[in-house]
C-alpha positions as CSV (number, residue, x, y, z in Angstrom):
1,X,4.8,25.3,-29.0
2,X,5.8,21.7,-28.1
3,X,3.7,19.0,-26.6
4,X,5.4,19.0,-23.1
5,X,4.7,22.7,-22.8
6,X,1.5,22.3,-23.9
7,X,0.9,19.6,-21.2
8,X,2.3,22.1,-18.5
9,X,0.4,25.4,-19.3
10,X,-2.8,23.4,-19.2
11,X,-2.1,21.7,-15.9
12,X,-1.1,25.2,-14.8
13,X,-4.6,26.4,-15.5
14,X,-6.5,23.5,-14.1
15,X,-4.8,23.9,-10.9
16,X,-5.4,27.6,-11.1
17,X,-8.5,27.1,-12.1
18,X,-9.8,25.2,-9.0
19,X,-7.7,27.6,-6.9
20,X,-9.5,30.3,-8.1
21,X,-12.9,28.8,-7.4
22,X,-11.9,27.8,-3.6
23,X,-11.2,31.0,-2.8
24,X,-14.2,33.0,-4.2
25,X,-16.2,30.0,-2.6
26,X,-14.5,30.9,0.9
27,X,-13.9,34.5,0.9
28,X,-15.9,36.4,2.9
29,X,-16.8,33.0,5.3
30,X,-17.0,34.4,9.3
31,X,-13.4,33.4,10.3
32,X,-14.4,35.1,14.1
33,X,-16.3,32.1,15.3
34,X,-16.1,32.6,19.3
35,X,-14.3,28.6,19.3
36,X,-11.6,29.3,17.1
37,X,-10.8,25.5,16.5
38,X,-14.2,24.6,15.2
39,X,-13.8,27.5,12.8
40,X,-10.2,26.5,12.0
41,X,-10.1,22.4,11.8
42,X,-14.4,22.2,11.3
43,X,-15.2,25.0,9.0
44,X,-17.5,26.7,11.7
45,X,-19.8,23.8,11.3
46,X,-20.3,24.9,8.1
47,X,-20.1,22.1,5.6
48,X,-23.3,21.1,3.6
49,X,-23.1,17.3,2.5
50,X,-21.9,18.0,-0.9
51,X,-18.8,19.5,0.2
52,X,-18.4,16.4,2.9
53,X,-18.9,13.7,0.0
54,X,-16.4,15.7,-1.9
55,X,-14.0,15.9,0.8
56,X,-14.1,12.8,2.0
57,X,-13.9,10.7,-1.8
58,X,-10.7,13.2,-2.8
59,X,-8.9,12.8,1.0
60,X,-8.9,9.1,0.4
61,X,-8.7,8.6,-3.4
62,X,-5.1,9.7,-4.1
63,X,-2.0,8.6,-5.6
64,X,-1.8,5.7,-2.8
65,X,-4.7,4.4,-4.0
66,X,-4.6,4.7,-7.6
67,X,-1.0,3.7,-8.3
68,X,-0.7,1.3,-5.3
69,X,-3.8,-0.3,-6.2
70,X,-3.5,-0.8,-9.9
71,X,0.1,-1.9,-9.0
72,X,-0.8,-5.3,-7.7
73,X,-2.6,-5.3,-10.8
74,X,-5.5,-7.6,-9.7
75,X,-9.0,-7.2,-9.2
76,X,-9.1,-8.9,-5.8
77,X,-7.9,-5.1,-4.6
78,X,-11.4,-3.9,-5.0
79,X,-12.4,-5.6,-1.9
80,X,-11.1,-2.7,0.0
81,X,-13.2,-0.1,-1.5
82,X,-16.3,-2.5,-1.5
83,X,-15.8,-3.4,2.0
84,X,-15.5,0.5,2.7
85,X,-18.9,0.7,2.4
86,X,-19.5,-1.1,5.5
87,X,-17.3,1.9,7.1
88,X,-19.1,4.5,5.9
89,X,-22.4,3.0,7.2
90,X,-21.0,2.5,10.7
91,X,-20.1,6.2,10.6
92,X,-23.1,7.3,9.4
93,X,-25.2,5.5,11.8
94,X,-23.3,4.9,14.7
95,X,-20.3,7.3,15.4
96,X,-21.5,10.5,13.8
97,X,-24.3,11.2,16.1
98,X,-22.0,10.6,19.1
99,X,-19.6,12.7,18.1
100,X,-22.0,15.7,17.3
101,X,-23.8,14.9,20.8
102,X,-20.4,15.0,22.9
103,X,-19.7,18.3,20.3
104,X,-16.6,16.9,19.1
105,X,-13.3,18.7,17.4
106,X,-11.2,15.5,17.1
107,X,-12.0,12.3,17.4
108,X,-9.9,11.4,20.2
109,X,-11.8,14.4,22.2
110,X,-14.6,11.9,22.7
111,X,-11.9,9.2,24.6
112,X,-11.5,12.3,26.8
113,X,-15.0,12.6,27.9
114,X,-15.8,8.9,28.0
115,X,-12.7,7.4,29.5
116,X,-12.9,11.2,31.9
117,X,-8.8,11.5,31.4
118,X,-6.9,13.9,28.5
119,X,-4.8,11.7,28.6
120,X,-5.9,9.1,26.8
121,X,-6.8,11.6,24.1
122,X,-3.2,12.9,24.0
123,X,-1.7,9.2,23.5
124,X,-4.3,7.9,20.6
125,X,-3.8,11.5,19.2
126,X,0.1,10.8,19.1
127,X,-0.1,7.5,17.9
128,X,-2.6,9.1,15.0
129,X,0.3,11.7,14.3
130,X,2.8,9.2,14.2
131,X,1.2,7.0,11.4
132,X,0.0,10.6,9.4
133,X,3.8,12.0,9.1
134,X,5.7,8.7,9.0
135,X,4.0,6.8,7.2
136,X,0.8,8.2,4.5
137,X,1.9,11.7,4.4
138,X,5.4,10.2,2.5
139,X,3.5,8.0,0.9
140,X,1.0,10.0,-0.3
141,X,3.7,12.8,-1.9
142,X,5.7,9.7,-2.8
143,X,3.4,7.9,-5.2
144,X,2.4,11.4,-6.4
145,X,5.9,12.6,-7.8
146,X,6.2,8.9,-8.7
147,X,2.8,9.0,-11.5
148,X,4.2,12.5,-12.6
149,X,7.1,10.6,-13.9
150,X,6.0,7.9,-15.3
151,X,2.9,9.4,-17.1
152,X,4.7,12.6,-18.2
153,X,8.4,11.1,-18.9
154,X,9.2,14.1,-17.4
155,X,13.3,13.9,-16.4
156,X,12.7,15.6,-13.0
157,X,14.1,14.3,-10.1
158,X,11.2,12.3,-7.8
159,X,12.1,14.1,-4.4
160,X,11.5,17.6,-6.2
161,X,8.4,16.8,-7.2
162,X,7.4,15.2,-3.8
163,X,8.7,18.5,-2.1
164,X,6.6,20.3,-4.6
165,X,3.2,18.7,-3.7
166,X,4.3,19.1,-0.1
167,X,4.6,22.8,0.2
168,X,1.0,23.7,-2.4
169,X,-0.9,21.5,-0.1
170,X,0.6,22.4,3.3
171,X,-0.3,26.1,1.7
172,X,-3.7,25.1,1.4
173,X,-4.3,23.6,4.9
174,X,-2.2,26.8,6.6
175,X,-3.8,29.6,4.9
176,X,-7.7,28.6,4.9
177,X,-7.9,25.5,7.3
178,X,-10.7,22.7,6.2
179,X,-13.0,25.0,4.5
180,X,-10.3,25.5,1.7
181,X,-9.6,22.3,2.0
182,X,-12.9,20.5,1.7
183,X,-14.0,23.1,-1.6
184,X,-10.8,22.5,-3.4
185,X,-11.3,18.5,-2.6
186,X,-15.2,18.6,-3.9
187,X,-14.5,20.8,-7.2
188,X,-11.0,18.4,-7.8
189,X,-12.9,15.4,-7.0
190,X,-15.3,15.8,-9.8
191,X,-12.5,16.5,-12.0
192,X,-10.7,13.3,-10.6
193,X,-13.8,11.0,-10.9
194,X,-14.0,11.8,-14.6
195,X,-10.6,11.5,-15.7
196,X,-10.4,8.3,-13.8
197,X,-13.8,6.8,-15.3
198,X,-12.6,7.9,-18.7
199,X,-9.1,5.7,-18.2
200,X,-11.2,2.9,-17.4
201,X,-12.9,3.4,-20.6
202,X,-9.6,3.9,-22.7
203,X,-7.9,0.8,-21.2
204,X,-10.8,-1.5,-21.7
205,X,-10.8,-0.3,-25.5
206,X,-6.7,-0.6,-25.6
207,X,-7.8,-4.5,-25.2
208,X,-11.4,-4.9,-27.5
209,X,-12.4,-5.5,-23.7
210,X,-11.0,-9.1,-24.3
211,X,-9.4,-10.3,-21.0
212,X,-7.9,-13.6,-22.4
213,X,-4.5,-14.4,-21.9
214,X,-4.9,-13.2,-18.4
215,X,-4.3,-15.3,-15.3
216,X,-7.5,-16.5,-13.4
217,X,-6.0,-15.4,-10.1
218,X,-6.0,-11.4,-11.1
219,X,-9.2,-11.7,-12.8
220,X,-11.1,-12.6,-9.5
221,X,-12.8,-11.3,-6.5
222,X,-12.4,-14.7,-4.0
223,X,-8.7,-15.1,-2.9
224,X,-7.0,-18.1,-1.7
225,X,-4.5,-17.9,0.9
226,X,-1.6,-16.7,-0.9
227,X,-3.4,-13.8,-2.3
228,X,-2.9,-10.1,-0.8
229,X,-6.6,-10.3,0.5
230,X,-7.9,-13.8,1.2
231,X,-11.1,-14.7,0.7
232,X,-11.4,-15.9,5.4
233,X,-10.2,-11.9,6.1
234,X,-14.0,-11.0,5.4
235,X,-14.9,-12.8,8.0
236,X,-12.5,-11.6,10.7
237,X,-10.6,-7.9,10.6
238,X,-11.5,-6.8,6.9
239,X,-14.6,-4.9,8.4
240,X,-12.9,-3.9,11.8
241,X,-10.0,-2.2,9.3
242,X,-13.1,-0.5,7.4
243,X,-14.6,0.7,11.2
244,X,-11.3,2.2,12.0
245,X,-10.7,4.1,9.5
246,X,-13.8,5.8,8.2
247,X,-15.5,6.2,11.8
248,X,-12.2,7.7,14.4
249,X,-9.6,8.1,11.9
250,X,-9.7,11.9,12.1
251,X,-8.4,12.8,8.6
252,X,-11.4,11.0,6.7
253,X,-14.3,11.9,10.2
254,X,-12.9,15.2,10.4
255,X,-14.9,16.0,7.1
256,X,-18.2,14.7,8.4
257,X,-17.6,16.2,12.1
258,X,-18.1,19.4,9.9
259,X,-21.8,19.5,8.9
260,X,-24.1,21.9,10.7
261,X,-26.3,19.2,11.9
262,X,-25.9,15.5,12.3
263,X,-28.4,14.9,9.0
264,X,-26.7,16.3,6.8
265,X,-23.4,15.2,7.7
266,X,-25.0,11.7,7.7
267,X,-25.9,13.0,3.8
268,X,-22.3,13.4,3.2
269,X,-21.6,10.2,4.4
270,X,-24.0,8.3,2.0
271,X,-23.4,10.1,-0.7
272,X,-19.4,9.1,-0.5
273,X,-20.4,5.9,0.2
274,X,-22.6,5.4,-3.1
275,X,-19.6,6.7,-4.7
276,X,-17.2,4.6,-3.5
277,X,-19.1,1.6,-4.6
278,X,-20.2,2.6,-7.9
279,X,-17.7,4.4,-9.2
280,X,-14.5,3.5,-7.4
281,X,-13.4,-0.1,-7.8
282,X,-13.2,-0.1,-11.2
283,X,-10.7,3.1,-11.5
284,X,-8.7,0.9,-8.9
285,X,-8.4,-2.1,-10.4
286,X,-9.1,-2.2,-14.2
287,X,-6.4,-0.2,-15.5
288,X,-3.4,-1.7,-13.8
289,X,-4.8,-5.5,-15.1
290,X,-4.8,-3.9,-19.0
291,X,-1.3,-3.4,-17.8
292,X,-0.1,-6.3,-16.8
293,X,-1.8,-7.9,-20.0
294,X,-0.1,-4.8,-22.4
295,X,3.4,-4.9,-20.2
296,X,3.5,-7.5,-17.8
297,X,4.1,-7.2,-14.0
298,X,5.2,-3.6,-13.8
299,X,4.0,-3.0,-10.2
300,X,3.5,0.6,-9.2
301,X,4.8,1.8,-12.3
302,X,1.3,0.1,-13.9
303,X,-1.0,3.4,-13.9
304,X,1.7,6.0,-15.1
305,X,2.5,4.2,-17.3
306,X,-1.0,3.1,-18.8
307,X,-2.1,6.7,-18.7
308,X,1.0,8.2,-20.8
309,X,0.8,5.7,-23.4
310,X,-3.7,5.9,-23.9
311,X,-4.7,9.3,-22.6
312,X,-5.1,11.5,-25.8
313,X,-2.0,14.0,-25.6
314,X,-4.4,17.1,-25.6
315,X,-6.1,15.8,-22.4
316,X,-2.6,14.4,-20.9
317,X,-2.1,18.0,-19.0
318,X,-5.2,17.8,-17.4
319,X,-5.4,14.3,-16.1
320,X,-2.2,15.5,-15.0
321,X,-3.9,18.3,-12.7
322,X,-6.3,15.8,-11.7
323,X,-4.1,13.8,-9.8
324,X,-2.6,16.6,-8.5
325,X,-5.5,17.7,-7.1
326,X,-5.9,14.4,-5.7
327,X,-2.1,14.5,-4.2
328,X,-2.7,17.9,-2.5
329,X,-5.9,16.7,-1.6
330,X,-5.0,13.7,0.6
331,X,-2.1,15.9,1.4
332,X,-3.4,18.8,3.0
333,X,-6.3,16.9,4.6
334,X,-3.7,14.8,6.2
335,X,-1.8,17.9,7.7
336,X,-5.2,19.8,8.7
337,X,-6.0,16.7,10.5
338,X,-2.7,16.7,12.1
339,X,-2.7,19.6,12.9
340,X,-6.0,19.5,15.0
341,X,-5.0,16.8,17.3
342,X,-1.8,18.3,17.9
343,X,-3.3,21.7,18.4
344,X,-6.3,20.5,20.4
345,X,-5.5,17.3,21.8
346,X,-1.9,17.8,23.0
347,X,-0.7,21.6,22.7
348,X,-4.1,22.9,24.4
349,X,-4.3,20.0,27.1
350,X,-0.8,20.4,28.3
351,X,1.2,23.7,27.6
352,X,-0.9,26.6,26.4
353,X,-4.9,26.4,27.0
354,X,-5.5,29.4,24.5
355,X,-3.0,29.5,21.9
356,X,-3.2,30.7,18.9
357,X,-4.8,28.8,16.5
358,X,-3.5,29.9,13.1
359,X,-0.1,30.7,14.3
360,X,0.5,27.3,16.1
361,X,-1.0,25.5,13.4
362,X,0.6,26.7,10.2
363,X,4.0,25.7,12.8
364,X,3.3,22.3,13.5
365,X,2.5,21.9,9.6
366,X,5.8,23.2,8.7
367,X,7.3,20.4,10.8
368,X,5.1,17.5,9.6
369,X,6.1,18.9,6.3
370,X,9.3,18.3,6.9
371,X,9.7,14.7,8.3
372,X,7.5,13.4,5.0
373,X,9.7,14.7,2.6
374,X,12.7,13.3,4.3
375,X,10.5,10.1,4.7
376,X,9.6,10.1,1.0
377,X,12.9,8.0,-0.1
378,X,12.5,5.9,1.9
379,X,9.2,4.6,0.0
380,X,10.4,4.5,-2.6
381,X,12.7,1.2,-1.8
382,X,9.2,-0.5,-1.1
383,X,8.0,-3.2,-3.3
384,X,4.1,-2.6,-3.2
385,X,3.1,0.4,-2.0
386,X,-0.6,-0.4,-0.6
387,X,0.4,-3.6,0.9
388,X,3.1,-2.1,3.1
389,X,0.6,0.6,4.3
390,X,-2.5,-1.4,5.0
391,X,0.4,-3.7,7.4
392,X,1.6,-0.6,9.0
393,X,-1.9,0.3,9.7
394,X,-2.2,-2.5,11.8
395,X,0.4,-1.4,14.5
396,X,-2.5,1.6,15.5
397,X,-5.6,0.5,14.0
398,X,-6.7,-2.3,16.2
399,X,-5.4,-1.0,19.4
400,X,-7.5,2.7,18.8
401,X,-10.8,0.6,17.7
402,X,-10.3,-1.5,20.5
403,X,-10.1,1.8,22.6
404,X,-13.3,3.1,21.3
405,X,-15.0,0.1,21.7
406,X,-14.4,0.1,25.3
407,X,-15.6,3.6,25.9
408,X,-18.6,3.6,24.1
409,X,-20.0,0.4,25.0
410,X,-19.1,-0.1,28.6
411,X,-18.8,2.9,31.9
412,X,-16.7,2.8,35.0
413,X,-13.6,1.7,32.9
414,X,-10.4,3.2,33.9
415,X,-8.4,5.1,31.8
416,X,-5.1,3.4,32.9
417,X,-6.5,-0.1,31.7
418,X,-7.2,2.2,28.3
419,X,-3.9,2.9,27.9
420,X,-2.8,-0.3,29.0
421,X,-4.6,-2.1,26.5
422,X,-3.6,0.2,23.8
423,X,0.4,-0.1,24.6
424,X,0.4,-4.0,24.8
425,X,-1.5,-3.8,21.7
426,X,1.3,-1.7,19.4
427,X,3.5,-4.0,21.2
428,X,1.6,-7.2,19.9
429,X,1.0,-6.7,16.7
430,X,4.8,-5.0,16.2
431,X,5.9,-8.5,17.4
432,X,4.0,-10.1,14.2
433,X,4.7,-7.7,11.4
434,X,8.6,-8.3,12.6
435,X,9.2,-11.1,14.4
436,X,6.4,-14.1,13.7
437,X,3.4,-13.8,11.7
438,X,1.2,-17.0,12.2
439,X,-1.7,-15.9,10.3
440,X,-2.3,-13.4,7.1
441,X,-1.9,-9.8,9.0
442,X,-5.8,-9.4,8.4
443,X,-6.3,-12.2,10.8
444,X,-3.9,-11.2,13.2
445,X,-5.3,-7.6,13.3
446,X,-9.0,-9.4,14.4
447,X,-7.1,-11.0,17.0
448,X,-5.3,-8.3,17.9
449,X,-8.5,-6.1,18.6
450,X,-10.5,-8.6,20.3
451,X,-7.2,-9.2,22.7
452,X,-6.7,-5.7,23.4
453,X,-10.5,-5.3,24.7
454,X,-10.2,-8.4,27.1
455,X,-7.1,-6.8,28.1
456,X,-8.8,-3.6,29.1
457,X,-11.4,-5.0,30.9
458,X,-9.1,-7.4,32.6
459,X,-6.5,-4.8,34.1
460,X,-9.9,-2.7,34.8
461,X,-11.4,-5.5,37.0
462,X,-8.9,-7.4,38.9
463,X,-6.0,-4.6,38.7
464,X,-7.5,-1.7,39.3
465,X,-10.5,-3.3,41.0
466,X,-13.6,-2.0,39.1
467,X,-17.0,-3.8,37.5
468,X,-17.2,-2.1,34.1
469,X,-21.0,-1.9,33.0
470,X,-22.1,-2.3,29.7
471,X,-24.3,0.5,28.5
472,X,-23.9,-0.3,24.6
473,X,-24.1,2.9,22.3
474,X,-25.3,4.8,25.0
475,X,-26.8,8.9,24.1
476,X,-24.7,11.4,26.2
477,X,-24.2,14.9,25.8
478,X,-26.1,17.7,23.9
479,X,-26.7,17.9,20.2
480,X,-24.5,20.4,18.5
481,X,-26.2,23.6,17.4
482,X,-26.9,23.8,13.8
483,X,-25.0,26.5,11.9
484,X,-24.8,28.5,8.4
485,X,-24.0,26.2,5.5
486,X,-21.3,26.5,3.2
């Protein structure tokens, strides 16, 4: 039996493996639950915080994150998951227990029920569903084919593979919604945790752990103005763009919106956030600088590349399943969470109140699924693959957290001026990305947020011709009932 098949048959089990598990671990689950949507898109409520740490680590530890990272090749990148630990807090403390007061599906349900207006909900929703299918669902079934190659030497062609991750993890989002979804994420997370310690450990051994001959600039954490994440962004939107997307980006909150009670989500949340700092930055960063000091500036070839050449060829196949589960991971979070704000958002608020849920889901996936894989060559012209999401990012990010900001901390703001604010933000920071950056785009995304709030409040007051209160993170609504724990 040769190597390559070798490699294959144990992937093949992995995978199975951890197939097998999710669905002994869900059978039997009450799929009757009298709101069909929480049962669907929140597992019934149903979620204990193991299974919420888990899901939340895999959904945002993938391929984008692992090759894009390790392709700049430069510890500096390790800001990002250190300062996601400030995101993770403000979840924890600050937008979880709103959500489970106002009894929350999606995110964007709670701009409903502040701002009084669906829709608000239905545009943040679409500008959510616009950056999930054009731009990380591609990206995240791009960079996924794109390590297969270069770890395996397979000769495959890249967009077969992409189309291959596609359709298993659209499968598991369809068939058994996020409670599938979050148990194969927590069992292929601790599977993806230790492969990716152990190629920390291999890589620093490739080098006698002997850094010389490296430049300063990849080697440290404080970057000067020319460097992908200068040193000033800490002090202006680096924290805003950690705010975003752990607390009312619904692919990462979904998971935590999932608990039976606010506590344990809020368990959930730590626990991911202790993981993200201890374990994380290193799996991000070291093995791509080894790289560049075994092969030079390789870019996003860097972690394939590093992983065929030191992972022990018995253990190649399943480091191999690993980051697949990773890809399908991200993958079918991303079209779960898709899924719910088109479902509940925009389908439920303006065509069919009482659709159903399944059927109209496993629909709209097939279409999401659709537009990334036709999206997927078109990463793969780009340069650096995390630097050209964490820009796009920008176009939604501020605008939305500006959004929230409004309607949680002041009342009697119209949703018009909402809207408003949101628009001529997109606009704004579309004009910098293409036309004339001034500052680094981290900068530009703090000014962009703080604009967008003056703007609401402006239009608010002297347009529409109402004195917005501020009532800071003020309690409304009931607490969600507590239900059985998965």
């Amino acid at each position: 039996m040769s190597e390559q098949t070798i490699q294959l048959l144990v992937f093949c089990i992995v995978l199975g493996v951890i197939a097998l598990i999710t669905y002994i671990k869900c059978a039997g689950q009450n799929r009757h639950s009298a709101d069909s949507n929480k049962e669907y898109f929140l597992a019934g409520g149903g979620l204990t915080w193991i299974f919420v740490a888990g899901s939340i680590t895999l959904t945002n530890l993938s391929t984008d994150q692992l090759v894009g990272m390790n392709g700049n090749q430069m510890m500096l990148l390790a800001i990002w998951e250190l300062a996601g630990f400030v995101g993770l807090m403000v979840l924890a403390k600050v937008f979880l227990p709103v959500y489970y007061r106002n009894n929350c599906t999606t995110t964007t349900e709670l701009l409903e029920k502040r701002y009084d207006s669906k829709h608000i909900r239905a545009l943040v929703s679409t500008m959510f569903l616009f950056i999930n299918i054009f731009v990380f669902q591609p990206a995240v079934i791009y960079t996924g084919a794109l390590f297969m190659i270069s770890m395996t030497g397979i000769e495959a062609d890249l967009l077969t593979i992409a189309i291959a991750f596609a359709l298993l993890g659209a499968a598991y989002s369809v068939l058994g919604g996020l409670r599938a979804v979050a148990v194969s994420d927590t069992y292929g997370g601790v599977l993806v945790l230790a492969m990716g310690l152990l190629i920390v450990v291999l890589s620093l051994v490739a080098i006698d752990f002997d850094f010389s001959g490296i430049p300063a600039d990849r080697l440290t954490l404080i970057g000067d103005s020319t460097s992908p994440v200068p040193w000033h962004t800490l002090l202006t939107g680096m924290f805003l763009i950690q705010i975003f997307y752990w607390s009312t980006n619904q692919t990462i909150t979904q998971r935590a919106m999932a608990a039976p009670t606010v506590k344990e989500a809020q368990k959930g949340v730590y626990a991911a956030a202790f993981i993200r700092v201890i374990f994380i930055p290193s799996m991000v960063v070291i093995p791509g600088i080894v790289a560049f000091k075994l092969y030079g500036d390789i870019g996003d070839q860097a972690y394939g590349r590093i992983v065929g050449d030191l992972l022990p060829s018995w253990l190649s196949g399943v480091f191999a399943a690993a980051i697949a589960a990773a890809v399908l991971s991200s993958f079918n979070s991303m079209v779960n969470s898709s899924a719910a704000m088109y479902v509940c958002d925009i389908h439920e608020g303006y065509i069919n109140k009482t659709p159903n849920v399944r059927l109209l889901s496993g629909i709209a996936t097939a279409i999401f699924v659709v537009i990334a894989v036709i999206m997927v060559p078109i990463y793969a012209q780009s340069d650096s693959i995390i630097n050209l999401l964490q820009e796009l990012w920008g176009l939604i990010s501020m605008p939305i957290l500006a959004c929230f900001a409004v309607g949680l901390l002041f009342r009697n703001v119209d949703y018009r001026a909402a809207i408003a604010a949101v628009i001529f933000g997109v606009l704004m920071y579309a004009s910098f990305i293409w036309i004339w950056m001034p500052l680094h785009y981290i900068h530009m995304m703090f000014i962009t947020f703080f604009v967008c709030v003056s703007i609401a409040l402006l239009i608010n007051r002297f347009i529409l011709g109402n004195r917005a209160e501020f009532i800071g993170l003020e309690k409304q609504g009931t607490a969600q009932e507590a239900q059985p724990a998965l």
